[in-house]
Structure formats: structure tokens, C-alpha cells
C-alpha positions in Angstrom: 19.5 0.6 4.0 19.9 2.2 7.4 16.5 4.3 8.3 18.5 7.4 8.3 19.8 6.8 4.7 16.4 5.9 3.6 14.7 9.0 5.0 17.3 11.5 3.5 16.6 9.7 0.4 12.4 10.0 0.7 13.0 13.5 1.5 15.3 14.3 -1.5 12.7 12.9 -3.4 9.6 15.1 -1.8 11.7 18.1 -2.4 12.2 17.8 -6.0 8.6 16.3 -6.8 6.3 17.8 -4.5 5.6 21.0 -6.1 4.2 20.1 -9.4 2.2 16.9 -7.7 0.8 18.0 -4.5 -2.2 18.6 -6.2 -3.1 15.8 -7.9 -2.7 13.9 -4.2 -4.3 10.4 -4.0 -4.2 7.9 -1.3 -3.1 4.8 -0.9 -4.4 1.7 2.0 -2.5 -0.1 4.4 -3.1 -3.1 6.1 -0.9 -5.5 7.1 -3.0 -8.6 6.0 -3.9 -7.2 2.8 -0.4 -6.3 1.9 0.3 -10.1 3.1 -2.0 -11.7 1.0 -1.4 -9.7 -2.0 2.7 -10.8 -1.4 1.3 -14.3 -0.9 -0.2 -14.2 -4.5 2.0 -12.1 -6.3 5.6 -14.6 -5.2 5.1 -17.0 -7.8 4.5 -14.6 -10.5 8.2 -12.3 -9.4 10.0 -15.6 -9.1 8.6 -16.5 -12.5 9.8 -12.8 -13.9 13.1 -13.0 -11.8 12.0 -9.9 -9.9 12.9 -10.1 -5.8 9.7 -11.2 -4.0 10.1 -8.1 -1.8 8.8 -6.2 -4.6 5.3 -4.8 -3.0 2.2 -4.3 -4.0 0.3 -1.1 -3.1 -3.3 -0.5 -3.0 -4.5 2.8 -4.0 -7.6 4.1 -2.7 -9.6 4.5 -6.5 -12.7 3.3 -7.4 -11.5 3.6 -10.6 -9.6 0.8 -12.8 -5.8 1.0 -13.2 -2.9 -1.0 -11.9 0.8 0.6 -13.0 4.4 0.5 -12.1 6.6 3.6 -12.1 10.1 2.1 -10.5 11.1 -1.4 -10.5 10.1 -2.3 -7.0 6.5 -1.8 -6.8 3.4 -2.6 -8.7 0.4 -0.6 -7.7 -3.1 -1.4 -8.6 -6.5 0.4 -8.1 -9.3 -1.1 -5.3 -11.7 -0.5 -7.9 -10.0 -2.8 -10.0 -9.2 -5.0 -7.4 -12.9 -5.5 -6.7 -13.9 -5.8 -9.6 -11.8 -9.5 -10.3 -13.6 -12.5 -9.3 -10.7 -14.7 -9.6 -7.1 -14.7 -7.8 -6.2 -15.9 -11.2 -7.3 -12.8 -12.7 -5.2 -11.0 -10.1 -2.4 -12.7 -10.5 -2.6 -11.9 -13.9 -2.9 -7.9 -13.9 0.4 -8.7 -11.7 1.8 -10.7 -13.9 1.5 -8.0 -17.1 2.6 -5.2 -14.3 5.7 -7.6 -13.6 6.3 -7.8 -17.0 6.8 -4.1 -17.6 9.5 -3.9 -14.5 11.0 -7.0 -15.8 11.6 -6.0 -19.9 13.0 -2.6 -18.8 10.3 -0.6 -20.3 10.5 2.0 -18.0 14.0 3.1 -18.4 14.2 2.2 -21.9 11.3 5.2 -21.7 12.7 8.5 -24.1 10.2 10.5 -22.1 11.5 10.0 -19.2 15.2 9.8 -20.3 14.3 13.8 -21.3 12.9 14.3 -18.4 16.4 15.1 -16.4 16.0 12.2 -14.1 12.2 12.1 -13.7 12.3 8.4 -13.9 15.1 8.1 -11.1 12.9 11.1 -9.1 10.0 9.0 -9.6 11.1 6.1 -8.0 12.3 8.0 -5.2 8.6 9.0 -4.4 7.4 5.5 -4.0 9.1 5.1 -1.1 7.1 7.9 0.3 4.3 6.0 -1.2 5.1 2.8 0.1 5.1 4.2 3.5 2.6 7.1 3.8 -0.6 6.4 5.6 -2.6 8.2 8.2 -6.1 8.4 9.6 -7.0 4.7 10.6 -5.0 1.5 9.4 -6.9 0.9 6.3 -7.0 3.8 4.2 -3.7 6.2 4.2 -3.3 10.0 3.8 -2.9 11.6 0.6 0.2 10.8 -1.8 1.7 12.9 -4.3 1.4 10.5 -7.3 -0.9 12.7 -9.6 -1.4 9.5 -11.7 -4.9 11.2 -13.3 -2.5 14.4 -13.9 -1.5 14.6 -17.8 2.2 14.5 -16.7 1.6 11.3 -15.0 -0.4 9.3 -18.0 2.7 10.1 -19.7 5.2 9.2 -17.6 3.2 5.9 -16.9 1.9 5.2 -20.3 3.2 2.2 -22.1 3.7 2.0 -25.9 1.4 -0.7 -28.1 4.8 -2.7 -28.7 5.8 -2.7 -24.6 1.7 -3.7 -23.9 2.0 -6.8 -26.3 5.5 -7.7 -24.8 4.3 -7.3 -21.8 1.4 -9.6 -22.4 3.5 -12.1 -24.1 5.8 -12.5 -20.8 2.9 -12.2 -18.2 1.3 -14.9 -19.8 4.3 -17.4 -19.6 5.0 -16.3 -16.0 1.7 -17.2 -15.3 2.3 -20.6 -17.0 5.5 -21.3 -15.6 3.7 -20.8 -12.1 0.8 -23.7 -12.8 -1.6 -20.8 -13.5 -4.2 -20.6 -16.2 -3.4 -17.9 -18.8 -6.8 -17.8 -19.7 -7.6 -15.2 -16.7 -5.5 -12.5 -18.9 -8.2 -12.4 -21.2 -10.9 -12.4 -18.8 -9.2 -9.1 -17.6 -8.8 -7.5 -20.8 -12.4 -8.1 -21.6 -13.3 -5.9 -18.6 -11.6 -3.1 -20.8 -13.1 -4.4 -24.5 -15.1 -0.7 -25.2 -13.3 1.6 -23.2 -10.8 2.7 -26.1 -14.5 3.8 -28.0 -15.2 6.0 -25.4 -14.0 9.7 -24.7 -10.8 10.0 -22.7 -12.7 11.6 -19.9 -15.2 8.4 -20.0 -12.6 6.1 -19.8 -10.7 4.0 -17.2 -7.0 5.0 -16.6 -5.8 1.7 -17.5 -7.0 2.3 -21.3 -5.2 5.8 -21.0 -1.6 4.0 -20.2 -2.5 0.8 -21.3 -3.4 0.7 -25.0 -6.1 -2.4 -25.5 -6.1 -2.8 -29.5 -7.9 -6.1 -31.0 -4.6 -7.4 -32.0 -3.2 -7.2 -28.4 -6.4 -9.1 -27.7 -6.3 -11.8 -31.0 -2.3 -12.3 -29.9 -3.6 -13.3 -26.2 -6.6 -15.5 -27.6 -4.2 -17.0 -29.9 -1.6 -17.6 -27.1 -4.4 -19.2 -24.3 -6.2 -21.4 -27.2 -2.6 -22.5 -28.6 -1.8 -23.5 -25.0 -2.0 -27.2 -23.7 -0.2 -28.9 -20.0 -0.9 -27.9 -16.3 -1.7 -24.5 -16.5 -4.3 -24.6 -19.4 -7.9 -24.9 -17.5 -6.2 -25.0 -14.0 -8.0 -23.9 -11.1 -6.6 -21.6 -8.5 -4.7 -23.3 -5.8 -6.8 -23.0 -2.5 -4.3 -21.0 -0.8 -4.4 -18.7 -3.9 -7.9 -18.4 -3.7 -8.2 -18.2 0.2 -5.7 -15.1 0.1 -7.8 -13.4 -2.6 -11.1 -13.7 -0.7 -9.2 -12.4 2.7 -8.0 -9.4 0.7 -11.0 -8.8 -1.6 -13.5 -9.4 1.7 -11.7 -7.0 4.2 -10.8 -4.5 1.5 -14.4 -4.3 0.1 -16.1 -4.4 4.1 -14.1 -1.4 4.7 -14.8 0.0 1.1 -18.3 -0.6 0.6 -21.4 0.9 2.4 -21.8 -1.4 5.3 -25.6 -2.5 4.4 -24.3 -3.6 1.1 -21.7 -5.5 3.0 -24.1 -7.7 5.4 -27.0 -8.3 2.5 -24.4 -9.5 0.6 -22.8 -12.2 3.3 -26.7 -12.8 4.6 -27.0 -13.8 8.5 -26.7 -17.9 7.7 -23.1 -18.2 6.4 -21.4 -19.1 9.3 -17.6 -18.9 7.1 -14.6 -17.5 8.1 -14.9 -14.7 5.2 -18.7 -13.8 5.7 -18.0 -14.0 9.4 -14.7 -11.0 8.4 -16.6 -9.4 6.3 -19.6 -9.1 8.9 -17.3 -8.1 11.8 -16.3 -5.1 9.6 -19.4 -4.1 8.5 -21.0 -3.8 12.1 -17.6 -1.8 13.0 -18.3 0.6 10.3 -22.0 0.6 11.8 -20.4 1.8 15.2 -22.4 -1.6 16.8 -19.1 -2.8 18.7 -20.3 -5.6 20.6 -21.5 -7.1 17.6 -18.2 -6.5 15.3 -16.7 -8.0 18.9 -19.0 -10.7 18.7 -17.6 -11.7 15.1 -13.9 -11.2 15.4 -14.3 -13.5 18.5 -16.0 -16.5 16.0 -12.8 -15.2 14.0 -10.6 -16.1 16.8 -12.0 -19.2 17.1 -11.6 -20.5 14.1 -8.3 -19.3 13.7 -7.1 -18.4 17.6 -2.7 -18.0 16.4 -3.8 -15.5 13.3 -2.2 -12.2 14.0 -4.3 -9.8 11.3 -7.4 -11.3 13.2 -5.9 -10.1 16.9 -4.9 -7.0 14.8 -8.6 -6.5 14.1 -9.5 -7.1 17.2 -7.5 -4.5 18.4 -8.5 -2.1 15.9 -12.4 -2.0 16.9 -11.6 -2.0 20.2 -9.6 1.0 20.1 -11.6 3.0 17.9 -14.4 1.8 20.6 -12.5 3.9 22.9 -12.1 0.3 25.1 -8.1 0.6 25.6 -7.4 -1.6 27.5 -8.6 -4.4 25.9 -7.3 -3.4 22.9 -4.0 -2.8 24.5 -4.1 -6.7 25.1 -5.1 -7.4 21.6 -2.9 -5.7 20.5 -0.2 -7.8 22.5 -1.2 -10.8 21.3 -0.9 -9.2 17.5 2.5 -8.3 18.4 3.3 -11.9 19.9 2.2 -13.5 17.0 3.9 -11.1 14.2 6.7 -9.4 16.1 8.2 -8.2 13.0 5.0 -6.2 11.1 5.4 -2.7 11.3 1.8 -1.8 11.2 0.9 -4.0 14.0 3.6 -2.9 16.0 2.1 1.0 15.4 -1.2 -0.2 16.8 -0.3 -1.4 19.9 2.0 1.9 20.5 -1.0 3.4 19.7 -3.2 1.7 22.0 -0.7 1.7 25.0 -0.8 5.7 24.5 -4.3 5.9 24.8 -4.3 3.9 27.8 -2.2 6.6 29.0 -0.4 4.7 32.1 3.3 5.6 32.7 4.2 2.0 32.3 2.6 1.9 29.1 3.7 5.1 28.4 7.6 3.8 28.7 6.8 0.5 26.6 4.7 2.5 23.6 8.1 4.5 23.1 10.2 1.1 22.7 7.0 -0.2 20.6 6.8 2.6 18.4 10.7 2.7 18.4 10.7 -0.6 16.6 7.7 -0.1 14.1 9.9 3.2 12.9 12.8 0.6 12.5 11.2 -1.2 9.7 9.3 1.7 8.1 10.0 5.2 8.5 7.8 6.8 6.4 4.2 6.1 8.3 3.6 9.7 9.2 0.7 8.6 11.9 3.3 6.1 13.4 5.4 9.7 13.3 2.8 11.2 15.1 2.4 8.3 17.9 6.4 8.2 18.2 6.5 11.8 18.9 4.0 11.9 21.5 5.6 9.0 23.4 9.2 11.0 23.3 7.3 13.9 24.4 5.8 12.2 27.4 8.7 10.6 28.2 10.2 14.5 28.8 12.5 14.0 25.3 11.3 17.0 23.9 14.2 17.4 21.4 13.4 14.0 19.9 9.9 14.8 19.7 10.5 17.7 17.3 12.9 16.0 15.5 10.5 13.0 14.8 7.4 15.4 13.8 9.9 17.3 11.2 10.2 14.0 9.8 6.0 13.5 9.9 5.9 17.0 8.6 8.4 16.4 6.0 6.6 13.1 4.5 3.7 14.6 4.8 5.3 17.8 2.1 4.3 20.7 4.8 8.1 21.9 4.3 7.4 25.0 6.6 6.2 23.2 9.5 8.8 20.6 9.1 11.7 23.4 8.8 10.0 24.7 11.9 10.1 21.6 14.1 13.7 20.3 13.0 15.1 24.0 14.3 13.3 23.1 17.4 15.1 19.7 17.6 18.4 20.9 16.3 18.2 23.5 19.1 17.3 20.9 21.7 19.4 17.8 21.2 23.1 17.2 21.4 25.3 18.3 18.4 26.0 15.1 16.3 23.8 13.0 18.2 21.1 10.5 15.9 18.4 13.0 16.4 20.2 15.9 15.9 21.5 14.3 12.5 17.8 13.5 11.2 17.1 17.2 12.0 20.2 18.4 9.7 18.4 16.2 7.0 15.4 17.8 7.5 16.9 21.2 7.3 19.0 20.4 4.4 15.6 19.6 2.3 13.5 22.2 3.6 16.5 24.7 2.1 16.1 23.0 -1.1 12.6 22.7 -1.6 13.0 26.3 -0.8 15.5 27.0 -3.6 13.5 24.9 -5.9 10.3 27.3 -5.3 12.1 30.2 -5.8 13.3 29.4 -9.3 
């Protein structure tokens, strides 16, 4: 879809949702090599369920446990929950049940939502503003407008006994058909084996659009004892479980207080995830030259790996060191030319660095981060600033309307696409994104005035 179709349609959506979420706002994380690992482990299970493999995963930031789908091309899931498995099997297999959900239909075979006047097909249209909304640094994003704790949301989300047992029925024999052990499934359920005793506002918000009854659980005992071949007591592949502990480690060094981080990982394991996770830590500690020191070993041990330049990069930017980091970043970029978020680091650092070579190259950087995803509003930000140095102040505008516009601020975005529409040639690219701009700004007008 061209990246002006796709913005009018994240627009569209914000100005028919925003109003009645905005204020149940969470936030999601982004990071290029957890969303790579979490692809890496979740392939099997889609190609198992017949889903496309470019259906993503999205990490929200929640200590709490929930994982839930509201559109049929992405799964999200909680870091709480995420941290809490011990398994990539276990993983795979809260996937697996999510899969399951897209794949039976149960979301538009939904009555609620079919009353709803198109709330399921509104819905969908926001998770493409929150598969692409993040600001602040590349870890944790800014706030969505998801409201899953809101009481709307648990109903829109909320599955019916019948759809969990389906549900379980078909996760389970993706996870067979893909060599791994069903047994995992009812490891994860028996983190929830309580919660429906408690009171609702006690409980996780998987038991509140999940219902765990003990025949869901007898059926899923009943299907793992019954089950005999590969997948019955199969280990994890290595890749499977080397992908979970990159994901789990960097999510939970960046998560977790960072003295709980390093007397966890000790001083005398000398691995490649200890060594990760310690690098983080003493970033989140502000002691550079060791996180430096670390993501150096990291480099080492794995010199072509792009996330680890990326890391690289990271700390020394938020060291202030920018030019270093420029050339980390470089090296990111060499190695993954095609990841978005990496490409919006090193337009990022080269503006910092503030030279009016780098100046020129962060606009062409940026230029093709916005190419493959449109909706990062600090990428926005970073994109504007290099049109506005480069003396394009028309583009500029039109490009922080946009930032505005993802971000919901209507006004200000209404404000900064009659700038650009004002500034740049009639009919001309820009000039067309400010239109769109415009165009929702007037409804989400229309819509608060009802």
C-alpha cells in the first residue's frame, strides 16, 4: 500500500476512535531485534495456522499478563507476560492460541462487534497506528489509544468459552504440526489456574477476555497426555530458544531495575546473553564506558549482527558521543539496510552531529525509514527537523501534521498542515499529505461536535 494510502487510512481511523480511547492510552515497545526474534519464533506457528508470516507481533509496555488480537494481522502480548515464560515453547504457545483466534474468524464472527457499526473494521484501522507509534527512545513507544483495561475494550476483545476451547484445540495442533511440544500450553494456563477465584479488579486481563474453566484445562490435559510422535516431550530447537533469551534478556535489561539485572547475570558469565543483558544494565546506570565495554565483547562474538551495532549506536548517542554513534550507526544500516528503526537511528544520530553533510544524508536516511513505516511519530519528528534544515519549510510542516496527527493532537496537526498547504506547491506529494491531514482534522471535528 503506498505510504500515502496507508496514512490516510491511520488517520481515518484516529479520527473515528480517538475520542472515546485517548484516555485509556497505553504504550507499546519497539525494537528492531525484539520484533525480529519474536517473527523468528512466531513463523512456524502462522504457517501452521495459514496466516501470512508478516503478521507481527507487538509488545505492549504492561507489567500485567495479557496477550490478545483485535484484527487479523497482529497478535499483541503483554511484557509482563512475556517475562514471565521460561520457555520459547511456552511463547510460542500463547502465539499459537492468539493465532488461533485470527485464524477460526472469531473476531468477525463477534455479534458485538457486528452491532458495533463497524467497530471491528475501526479497530483494525487503529493497529496500524499501533503497529507504528513509538517515541521517547527505541525501546519503549509513546502512548497508544488501545484502552484494552477500558470496559469497552474487554468486550470488544473478550472471547467466548466455546472460541477459548477452539482456540486451544487448533493452537495445540499448530504447535504439533511445527515439531513443538503441546505440553507448554498447559504450563501457560497453569500460570492463570486461580485467577478466575479472584475479584475482577485482582485479576490479570487475560482471565477477563480469556475465560480459563477446568474443562478448558481437562480438554488440554487430555489432548497433551493423548499425544504421542515428535512433538510430544520435544525440546525447543536452539534457534527457538536463542531468539527467546535475546528477546526476554534485552526486553527485561531495559524493563527491570538495573541492579536486579546484573545480580542476576553475576560478573563470571562471560555469554553472549549475560554479556547483553550487562551492557544494558550499566547503560541504564548512565556508566557508558562500561555498557561500551560490553557491547564491544558483543561485537566480538558476533562482529556482522546489526541489533548489536544498533546497540552500540544507541548508548553512544544517548552518551551524547555522536560521532561514534553516527558510525555505529552506519555499520547498523550496512548490515540491515532495510529495518526501519535502524534507519531512524542513524538519521537521528547524523542530526545530532549537526554537520551540513550529515545534515543532507540524515534527510535521505530518514527519507527511507518513513518509506517502510510511516507511522513512528519520533522518526516524524527527526524527518521534519532535517527538511527544516535543509530550508524545506513547507515539508517540514507537512511532516509534523502527520507526527501531530498520529500522535491524536488534532489541533496542532490542523495547525501545521495549513502551514504546509500554504507553503508547498498545489498538488505536489506534500501538499497532498497536508489535504489528508486537513480532511481528518475536519472530521474529527464534526465527530466532536455531535
Amino acid at each position: 500500500m503506498p505510504a500515502r494510502r496507508r496514512l490516510m487510512t491511520l488517520l481515518a481511523a484516529l479520527a473515528l476512535t480517538l475520542s472515546g480511547w485517548a484516555a485509556q492510552a497505553q504504550s507499546i515497545i519497539r525494537d528492531a531485534e525484539i520484533e525480529r526474534g519474536l517473527q523468528e519464533l512466531a513463523a512456524p506457528i502462522l504457517r501452521a495456522a495459514g496466516l501470512p508470516t508478516s503478521t507481527r507481533i507487538i509488545v505492549v509496555n504492561d507489567r500485567s499478563l495479557n496477550a490478545f488480537v483485535a484484527d487479523a494481522r497482529h497478535i499483541f502480548i503483554h511484557s509482563g507476560l512475556l517475562l514471565r515464560m521460561q520457555d520459547p515453547a511456552e511463547l510460542q504457545a500463547v502465539l499459537a492460541h492468539e493465532a488461533a483466534h485470527i485464524a477460526n474468524g472469531h473476531l468477525t464472527r463477534r455479534p458485538a462487534a457486528a452491532r458495533s457499526a463497524g467497530s471491528a473494521a475501526r479497530m483494525g484501522l487503529l493497529l496500524a497506528l499501533a503497529a507504528g507509534a513509538a517515541s521517547g527512545n527505541s525501546e519503549v513507544g509513546a502512548g497508544l489509544a488501545i484502552g484494552s483495561t477500558s470496559a469497552a475494550a474487554r468486550r470488544f476483545f473478550a472471547h467466548t468459552r466455546a472460541e477459548e476451547a477452539s482456540a486451544d484445540q487448533a493452537g495445540m495442533r499448530y504447535m504439533v504440526q511445527s515439531g513443538i511440544d503441546p505440553a507448554a500450553m498447559l504450563t501457560v494456563l497453569d500460570i492463570f489456574r486461580g485467577q478466575e477465584a479472584l475479584s475482577v479488579g485482582r485479576q490479570d486481563p487475560y482471565i477477563r477476555t480469556h475465560p480459563l474453566t477446568r474443562d478448558r484445562i481437562r480438554t488440554v490435559e487430555a489432548f497433551v497426555n493423548g499425544r504421542s510422535g515428535a512433538a510430544a516431550g520435544a525440546e525447543s530447537s536452539a534457534e527457538a530458544r536463542y531468539w527467546f533469551a535475546r528477546i526476554t534478556g534485552k526486553l527485561g535489561g531495559f524493563l527491570n531495575a538495573p541492579r536486579q539485572t546484573l545480580r542476576q547475570v553475576g560478573r563470571n558469565d562471560q555469554g553472549e546473553i549475560a554479556t547483553l543483558r550487562r551492557a544494558i544494565a550499566y547503560h541504564q546506570s548512565t556508566d557508558a564506558s562500561r555498557a561500551i565495554s560490553e557491547v564491544g565483547r558483543l561485537l566480538q562474538m558476533r562482529p556482522n549482527d546489526p541489533y548489536y551495532q544498533e546497540l552500540q549506536g544507541q548508548i553512544l548517542f544517548e552518551s551524547r558521543n555522536f560521532g561514534a554513534a553516527v558510525q555505529a550507526y552506519a555499520r547498523a544500516v550496512q548490515l540491515a539496510p532495510r529495518e526501519p528503526l535502524i534507519l531512524a537511528g542513524y538519521g537521528r544520530a547524523l542530526l545530532a552531529a549537526d554537520t551540513r553533510s550529515g545534515n543532507a544524508q540524515a534527510l535521505d536516511v530518514l527519507g527511507r525509514a518513513y518509506a517502510r513505516d510511516p507511522f513512528d511519530p519520533r522518526m516524524l519528528r527527526d524527518l521534519a527537523l532535517a527538511y527544516a534544515r535543509s530550508g524545506n519549510n513547507g515539508m517540514a510542516s507537512a511532516v509534523t501534521a502527520e507526527r501531530y496527527a498520529v500522535l491524536g493532537q488534532m489541533e496542532d496537526a490542523e495547525i501545521h498542515a495549513t502551514r504546509a498547504s500554504g507553503l508547498l506547491p498545489t498538488g505536489s506529494g506534500g501538499w497532498l499529505r497536508a489535504q489528508d491531514v486537513l480532511r481528518v482534522a475536519e472530521a474529527a471535528q464534526n465527530r466532536r461536535n455531535r
